[in-house]
N, C-alpha and C positions, 0 to 999 in steps of 0.2 A: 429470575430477572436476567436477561438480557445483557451480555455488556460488552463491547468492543475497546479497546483501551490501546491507543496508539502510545507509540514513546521511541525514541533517540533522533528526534528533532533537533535543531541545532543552528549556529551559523560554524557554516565552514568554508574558506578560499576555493575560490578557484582549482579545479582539477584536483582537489578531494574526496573524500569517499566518507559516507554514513550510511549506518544498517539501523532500518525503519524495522521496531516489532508491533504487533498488535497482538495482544492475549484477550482469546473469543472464550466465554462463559455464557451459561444459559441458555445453550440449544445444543444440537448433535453435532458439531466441526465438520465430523465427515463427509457428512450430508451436503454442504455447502460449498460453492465456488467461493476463493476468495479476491478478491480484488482491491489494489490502489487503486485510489483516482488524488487526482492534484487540482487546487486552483488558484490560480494566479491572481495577483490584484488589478480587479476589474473583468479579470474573466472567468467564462463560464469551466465547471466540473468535469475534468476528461479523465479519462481512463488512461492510467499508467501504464500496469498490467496485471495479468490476471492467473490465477491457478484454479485450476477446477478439482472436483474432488478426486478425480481418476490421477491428478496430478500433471495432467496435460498445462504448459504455459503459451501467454500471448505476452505480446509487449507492443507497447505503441510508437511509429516508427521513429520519434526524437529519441526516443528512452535504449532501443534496439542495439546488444553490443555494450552497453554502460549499466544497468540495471539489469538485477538478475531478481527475480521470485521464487519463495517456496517457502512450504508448510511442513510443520512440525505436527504432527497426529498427537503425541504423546503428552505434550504440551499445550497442545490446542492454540499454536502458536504461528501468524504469518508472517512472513518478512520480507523486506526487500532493502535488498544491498545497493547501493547505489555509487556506482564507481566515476570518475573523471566529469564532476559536479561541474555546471555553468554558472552564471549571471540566472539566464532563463531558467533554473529549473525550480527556484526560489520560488517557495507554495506554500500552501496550506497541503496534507497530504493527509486524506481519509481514508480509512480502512472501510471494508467495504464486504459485506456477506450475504449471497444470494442463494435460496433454491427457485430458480425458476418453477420446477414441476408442483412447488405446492404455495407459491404466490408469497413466498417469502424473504423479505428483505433486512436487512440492518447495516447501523453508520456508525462509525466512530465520532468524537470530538475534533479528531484532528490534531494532526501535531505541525509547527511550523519549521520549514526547513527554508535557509537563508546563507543563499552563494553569495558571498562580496568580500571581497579586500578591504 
């Protein structure tokens, strides 16, 4: 079975920092890009950023310089650090596991993360 399991959500101030894990069960890790994505209330799912399985990262350009990504093999474990926290970056944040080459996808729950004073 399958399971993506996000966690260290939270509310934190302003120009704080929390580390998002996701612990991946039930398929190959390695094999798999992994990916945040975030969504705001009221808007649509974007892409935070991403690690591939080569370990190669993207980051999306709000996030670029404040958020950092990366996977743990041994744990089967991805994360994302998230440093010098806004108002704006208060989401829902889904973990996110892709093999494009064999049409396969998966989603976490979501954890919520909540910038405010």
């Amino acid at each position: 079975q399958v399971q993506l399991v996000e966690s260290g959500g939270g509310l934190v101030q302003p120009g704080g920092s929390l580390r998002l894990s996701c612990a991946a069960s039930g398929f190959t890790f390695s094999r798999y890009d992994m990916n945040w994505y975030r969504q705001g209330p009221g808007e649509e799912r974007d892409l935070v950023a991403g690690i591939s399985s080569a370990g190669t990262t993207n980051y999306a350009d709000s996030v670029k310089g404040r958020f950092s990504i990366s996977r743990d093999s041994h744990r089967n474990t991805v994360y994302l650090q998230m440093n010098s926290l806004q108002p704006d970056d208060t989401a829902v944040y889904y973990c996110n596991a892709l093999n494009a080459e064999e049409w396969e996808e998966y989603w976490g729950k979501g954890t919520l993360v909540t910038v405010s004073t």
